[in-house]
KEPA-686143 format. One line per field, with one value per residue (C-alpha): x, y, z; residue in one letter; chain. Coordinates in steps of 0.001 Angstrom, whole numbers. Layout:
BEGIN
c1 [X_...]
c2 [Y_...]
c3 [Z_...]
lummi [A_...]
marlum [A_...]
This chain:
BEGIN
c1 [76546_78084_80955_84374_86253_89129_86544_85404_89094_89508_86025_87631_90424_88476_87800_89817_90626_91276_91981_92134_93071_95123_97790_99244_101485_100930_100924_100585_96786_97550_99554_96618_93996_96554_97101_93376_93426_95575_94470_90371_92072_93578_94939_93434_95543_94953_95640_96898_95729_96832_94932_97120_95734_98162_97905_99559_96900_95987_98299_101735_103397_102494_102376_105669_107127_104106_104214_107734_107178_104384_105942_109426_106768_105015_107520_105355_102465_105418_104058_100919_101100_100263_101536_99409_99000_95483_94179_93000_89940_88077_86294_89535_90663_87715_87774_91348_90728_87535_89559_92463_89765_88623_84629_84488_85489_85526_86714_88356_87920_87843_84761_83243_83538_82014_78418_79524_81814_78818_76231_78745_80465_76883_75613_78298_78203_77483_77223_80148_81775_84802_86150_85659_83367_83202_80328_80754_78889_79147_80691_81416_83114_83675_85578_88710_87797_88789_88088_89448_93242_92501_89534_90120_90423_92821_91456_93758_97140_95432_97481_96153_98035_101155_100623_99835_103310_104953_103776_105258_108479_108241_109520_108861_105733_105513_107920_105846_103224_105151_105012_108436_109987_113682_114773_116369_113309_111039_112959_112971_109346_109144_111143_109091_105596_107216_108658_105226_103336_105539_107542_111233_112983_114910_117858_116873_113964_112376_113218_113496_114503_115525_117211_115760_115316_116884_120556_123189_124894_122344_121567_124903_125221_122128_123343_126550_129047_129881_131147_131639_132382_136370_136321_138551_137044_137652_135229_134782_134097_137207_139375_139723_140008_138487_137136_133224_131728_128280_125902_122745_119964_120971_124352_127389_128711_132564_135157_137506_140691_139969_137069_135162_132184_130125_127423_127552_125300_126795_127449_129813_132767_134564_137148_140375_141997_139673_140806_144091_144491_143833_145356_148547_149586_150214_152219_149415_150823_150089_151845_151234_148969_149001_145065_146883_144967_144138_144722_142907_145495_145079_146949_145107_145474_149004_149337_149602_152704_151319_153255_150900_148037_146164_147112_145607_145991_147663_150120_152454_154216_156659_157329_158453_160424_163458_162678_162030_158754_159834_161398_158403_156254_158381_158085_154742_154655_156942_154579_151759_153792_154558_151164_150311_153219_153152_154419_157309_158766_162055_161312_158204_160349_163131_164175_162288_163736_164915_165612_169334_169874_167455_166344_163036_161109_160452_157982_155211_156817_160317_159279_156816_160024_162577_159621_159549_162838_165128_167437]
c2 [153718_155389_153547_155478_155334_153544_150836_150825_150353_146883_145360_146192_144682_140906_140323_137473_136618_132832_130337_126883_124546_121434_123040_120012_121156_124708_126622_130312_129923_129420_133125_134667_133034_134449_138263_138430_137210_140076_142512_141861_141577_145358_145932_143242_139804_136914_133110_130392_126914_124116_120298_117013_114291_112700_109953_109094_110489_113618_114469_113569_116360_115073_117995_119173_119119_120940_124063_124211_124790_126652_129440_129134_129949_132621_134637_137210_135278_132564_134346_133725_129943_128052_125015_123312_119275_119809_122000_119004_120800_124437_123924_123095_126422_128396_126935_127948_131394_131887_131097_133240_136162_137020_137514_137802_135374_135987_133288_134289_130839_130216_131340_128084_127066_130299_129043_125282_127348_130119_126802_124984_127463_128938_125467_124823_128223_128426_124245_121780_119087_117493_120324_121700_125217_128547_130788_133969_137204_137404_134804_135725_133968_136021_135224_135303_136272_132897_129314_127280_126479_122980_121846_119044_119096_121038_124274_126833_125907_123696_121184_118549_119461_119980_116423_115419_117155_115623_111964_112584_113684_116885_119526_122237_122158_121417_124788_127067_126900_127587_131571_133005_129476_129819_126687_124637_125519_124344_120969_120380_120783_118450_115479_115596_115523_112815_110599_111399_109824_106495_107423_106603_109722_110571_113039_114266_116736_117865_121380_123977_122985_119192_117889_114896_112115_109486_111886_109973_113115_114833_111301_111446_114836_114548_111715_113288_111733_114067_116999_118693_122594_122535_120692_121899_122049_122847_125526_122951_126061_128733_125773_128444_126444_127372_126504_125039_127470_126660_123435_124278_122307_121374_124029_124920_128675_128411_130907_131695_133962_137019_138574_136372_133924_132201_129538_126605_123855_120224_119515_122673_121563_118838_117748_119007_115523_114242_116519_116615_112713_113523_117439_118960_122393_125348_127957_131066_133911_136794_134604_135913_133868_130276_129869_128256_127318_123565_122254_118834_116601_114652_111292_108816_108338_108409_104695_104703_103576_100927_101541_104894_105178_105285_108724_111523_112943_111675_109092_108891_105536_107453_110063_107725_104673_103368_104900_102984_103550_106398_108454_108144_109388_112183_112899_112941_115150_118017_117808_118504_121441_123460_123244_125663_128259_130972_130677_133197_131455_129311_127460_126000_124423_122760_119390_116883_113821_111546_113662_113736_110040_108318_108881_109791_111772_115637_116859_119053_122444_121931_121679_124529_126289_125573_126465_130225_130573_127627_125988]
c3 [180369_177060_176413_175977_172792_174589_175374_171825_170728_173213_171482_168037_168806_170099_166341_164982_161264_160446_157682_157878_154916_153580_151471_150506_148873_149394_145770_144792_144813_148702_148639_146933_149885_152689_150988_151051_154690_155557_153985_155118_158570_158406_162206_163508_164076_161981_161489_159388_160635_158824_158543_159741_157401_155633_152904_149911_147870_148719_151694_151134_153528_157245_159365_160931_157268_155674_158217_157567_153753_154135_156330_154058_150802_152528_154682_155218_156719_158486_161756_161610_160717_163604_164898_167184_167189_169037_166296_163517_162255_161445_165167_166844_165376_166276_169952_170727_169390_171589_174430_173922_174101_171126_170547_167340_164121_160744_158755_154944_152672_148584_147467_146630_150383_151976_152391_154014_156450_157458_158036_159855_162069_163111_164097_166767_168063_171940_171669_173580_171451_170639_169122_172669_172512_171330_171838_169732_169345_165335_162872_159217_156408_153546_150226_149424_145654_143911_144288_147363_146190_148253_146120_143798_140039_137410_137087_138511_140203_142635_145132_142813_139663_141373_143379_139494_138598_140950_140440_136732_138062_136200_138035_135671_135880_139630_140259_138193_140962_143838_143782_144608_146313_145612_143926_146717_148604_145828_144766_148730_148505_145435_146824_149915_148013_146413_148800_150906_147778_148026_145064_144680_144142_141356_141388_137830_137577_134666_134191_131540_127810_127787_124631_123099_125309_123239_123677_124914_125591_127736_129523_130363_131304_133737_135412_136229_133956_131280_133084_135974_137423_137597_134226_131367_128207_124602_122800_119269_117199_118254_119860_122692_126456_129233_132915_133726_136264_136102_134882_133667_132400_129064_128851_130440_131435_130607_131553_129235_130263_133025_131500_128979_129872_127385_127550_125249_124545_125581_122285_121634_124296_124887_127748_127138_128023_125333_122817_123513_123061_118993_118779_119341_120710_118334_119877_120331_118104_120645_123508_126735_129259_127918_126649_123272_119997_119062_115914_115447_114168_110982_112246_114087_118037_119103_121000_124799_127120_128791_132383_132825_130254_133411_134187_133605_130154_126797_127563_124120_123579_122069_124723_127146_124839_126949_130161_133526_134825_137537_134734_132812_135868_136638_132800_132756_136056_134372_130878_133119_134860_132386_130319_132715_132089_130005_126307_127330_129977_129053_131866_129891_127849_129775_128779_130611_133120_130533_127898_127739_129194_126441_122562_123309_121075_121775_123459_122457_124323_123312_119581_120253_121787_118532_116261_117952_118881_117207_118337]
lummi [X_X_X_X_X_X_X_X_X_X_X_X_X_X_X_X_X_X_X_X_X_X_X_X_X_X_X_X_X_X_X_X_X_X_X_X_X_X_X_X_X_X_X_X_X_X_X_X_X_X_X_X_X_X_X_X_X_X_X_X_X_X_X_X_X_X_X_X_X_X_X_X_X_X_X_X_X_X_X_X_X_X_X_X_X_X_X_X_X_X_X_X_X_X_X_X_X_X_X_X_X_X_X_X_X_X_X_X_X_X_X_X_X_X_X_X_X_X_X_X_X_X_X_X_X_X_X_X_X_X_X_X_X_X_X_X_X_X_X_X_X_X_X_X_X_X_X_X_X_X_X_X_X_X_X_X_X_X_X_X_X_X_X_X_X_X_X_X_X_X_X_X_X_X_X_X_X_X_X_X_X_X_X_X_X_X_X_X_X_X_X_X_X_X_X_X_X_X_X_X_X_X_X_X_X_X_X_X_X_X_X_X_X_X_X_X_X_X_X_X_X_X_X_X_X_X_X_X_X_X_X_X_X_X_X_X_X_X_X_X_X_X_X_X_X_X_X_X_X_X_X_X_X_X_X_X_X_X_X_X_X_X_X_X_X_X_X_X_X_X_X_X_X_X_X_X_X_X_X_X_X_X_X_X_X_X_X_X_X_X_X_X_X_X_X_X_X_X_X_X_X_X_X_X_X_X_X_X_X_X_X_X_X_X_X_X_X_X_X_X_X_X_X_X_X_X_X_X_X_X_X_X_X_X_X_X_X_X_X_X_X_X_X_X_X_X_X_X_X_X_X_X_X_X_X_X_X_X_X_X_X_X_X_X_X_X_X_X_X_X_X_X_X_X_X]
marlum [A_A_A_A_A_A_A_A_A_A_A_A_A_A_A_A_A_A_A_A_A_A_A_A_A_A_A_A_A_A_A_A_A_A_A_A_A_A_A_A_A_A_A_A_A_A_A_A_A_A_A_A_A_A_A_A_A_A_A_A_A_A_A_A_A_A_A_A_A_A_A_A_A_A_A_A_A_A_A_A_A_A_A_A_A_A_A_A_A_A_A_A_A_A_A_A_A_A_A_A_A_A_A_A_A_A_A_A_A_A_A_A_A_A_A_A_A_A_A_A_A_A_A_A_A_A_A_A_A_A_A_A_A_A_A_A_A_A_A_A_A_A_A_A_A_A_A_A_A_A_A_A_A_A_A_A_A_A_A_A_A_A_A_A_A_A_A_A_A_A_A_A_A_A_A_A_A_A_A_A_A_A_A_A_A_A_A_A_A_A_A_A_A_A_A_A_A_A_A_A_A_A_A_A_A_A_A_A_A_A_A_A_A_A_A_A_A_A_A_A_A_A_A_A_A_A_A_A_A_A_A_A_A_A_A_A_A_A_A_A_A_A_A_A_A_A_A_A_A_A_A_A_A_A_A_A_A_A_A_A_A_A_A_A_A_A_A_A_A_A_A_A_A_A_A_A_A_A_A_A_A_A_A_A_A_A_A_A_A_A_A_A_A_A_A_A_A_A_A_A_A_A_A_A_A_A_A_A_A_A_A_A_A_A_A_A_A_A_A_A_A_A_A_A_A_A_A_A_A_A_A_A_A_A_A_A_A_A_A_A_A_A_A_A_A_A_A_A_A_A_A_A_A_A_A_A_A_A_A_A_A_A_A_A_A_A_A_A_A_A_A_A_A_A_A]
């Protein structure tokens, strides 16, 4: 009988496209093997089987955690990646997709791997096993167009030179394999290679520029200590003061008033408490919103009270001679308050508690206040 072309369409439609591989850790060689997948595949469903060896050598992801990367680095193939504990090899595969119907395979590989696929998948063809059985009318396994992104060696962005990446803890190197990962994804990825390789992990990566390593500054900085987003800071160069929005690698983004943002190197800034503790205030000429010039001061560090040095800020023995240590809190409470009101506002400069009761020496605003308006 002549078959129709309906019948033609259902035989068409039996043909199943399948890869099956380590990816461990998957890389943008792996993207490359499962776009060429696709595209041989046309209208026809395909496949993404994935090994479950796992050993601190070559396999550091165990399964669960390496399907979950692979289908977060690929989210246009996460469909087609399979999870299936009972799948552990190529014949595993090929026996599940014989019984869910399909009569024909064709398997897409790395080129080197083509011919040990062809010999192998042929040979168990219509034969029972522990893989189970398959019995197919045509098996192909064509080439991807490159070499098999699993293989071992350096040559390409293989999974062994990002394992080798990631045993060096640099992950630079390690992210500039990983396709379009977004960064959280990717360091995810990293730590887990890592910690799947028996190596401690490190909250410092290697990434982009890196000062020298012998930097107290940037060792600092990278461990967390230097500065953080909230962080006031003084630009060195203009003396202007601004907010930390952002921590990079090696710099800081820093907003300064409504509408400027720069990016300085760590060495550029400095805490406003910091700088404070050697400067004084200079009224800002244009007044207006209170981003006030510095002016480093020539005398050395003013000395501390010793009933609150440990608060936040300068702490001038002088500020606070004679008063009981309430006063002197409250003092340093109003000092604090109006640093952040604007130059034209009396209120700025209102005598502080303990002003009138003891002689104390002036502070900063109300001199700032006589020297623009007198007395």
């Amino acid at each position: 009988m002549i078959k129709s072309f309906n019948d033609y369409l259902v035989e068409e439609a039996k043909v199943a496209y399948f890869t099956f591989g380590r990816m461990n850790p998957p890389t943008s060689g792996h993207e490359k093997l499962l776009d060429m997948l696709a595209k041989n595949a046309g209208r026809n469903p395909y496949f993404v089987f994935l090994s479950q060896s796992q050993d601190a050598k070559k396999n550091p992801l165990d399964y669960s955690a390496k399907v979950k990367h692979v289908r977060k680095m690929f989210p246009r193939h996460a469909r087609r990646v399979l999870i299936n504990k009972k799948i552990r090899t190529a014949f595993d595969a090929a026996s599940y997709l014989y019984e869910q119907g399909f009569k024909n395979l064709v398997m897409v590989v790395g080129s080197d791997r083509v011919r040990e696929f062809k010999t192998l998948l042929d040979k168990y063809n219509g034969e029972k096993g522990r893989h189970g059985f398959y019995n197919f009318k045509n098996i192909q396994v064509v080439s991807a167009g490159a070499r098999d992104p699993d293989a071992e060696g350096v040559e390409g962005m293989s999974a062994s030179k990002l394992r080798a990446f990631a045993a060096d803890n640099d992950f630079a190197g390690f992210s500039q394999g990983l396709g379009s990962m977004s960064n959280k994804d990717a360091k995810k990825l990293f730590v887990d290679v890592r910690n799947g390789m028996g190596i401690k992990e490190e909250t410092v990566f290697k990434r982009h520029i890196e000062l020298d390593p012998v930097s107290e500054t940037r060792e600092k900085f990278v461990k967390g200590e230097l500065f953080e987003v909230g962080d006031q800071v003084v630009v060195k160069e203009s003396e202007e003061v601004g907010t930390i929005t952002h921590l990079g690698s090696n710099y800081v983004i820093v907003q300064l008033g409504e509408d400027k943002v720069v990016r300085k190197w760590l060495d550029a800034i400095e805490k406003l408490d910091e700088y404070v503790s050697s400067a004084e205030f200079v009224p800002s000429p244009t007044g207006g919103k209170r981003y006030s010039t510095l002016k480093m001061a020539e005398e050395p560090r003013t000395p501390q009270d010793p009933d609150i040095k440990d608060r936040k800020g300068s702490q001038p023995k002088s500020y606070h001679k004679g008063l009981s240590k309430a006063i002197k809190n409250r003092r340093d409470a109003q000092f604090k308050k109006q640093a952040k009101m604007r130059d034209d506002d009396p209120k700025a400069y209102k005598p502080a508690p303990g002003d009138k009761t003891s002689k104390t020496k002036p502070s900063k605003y109300t001199k700032a206040f006589s020297k623009m308006y007198g007395d």
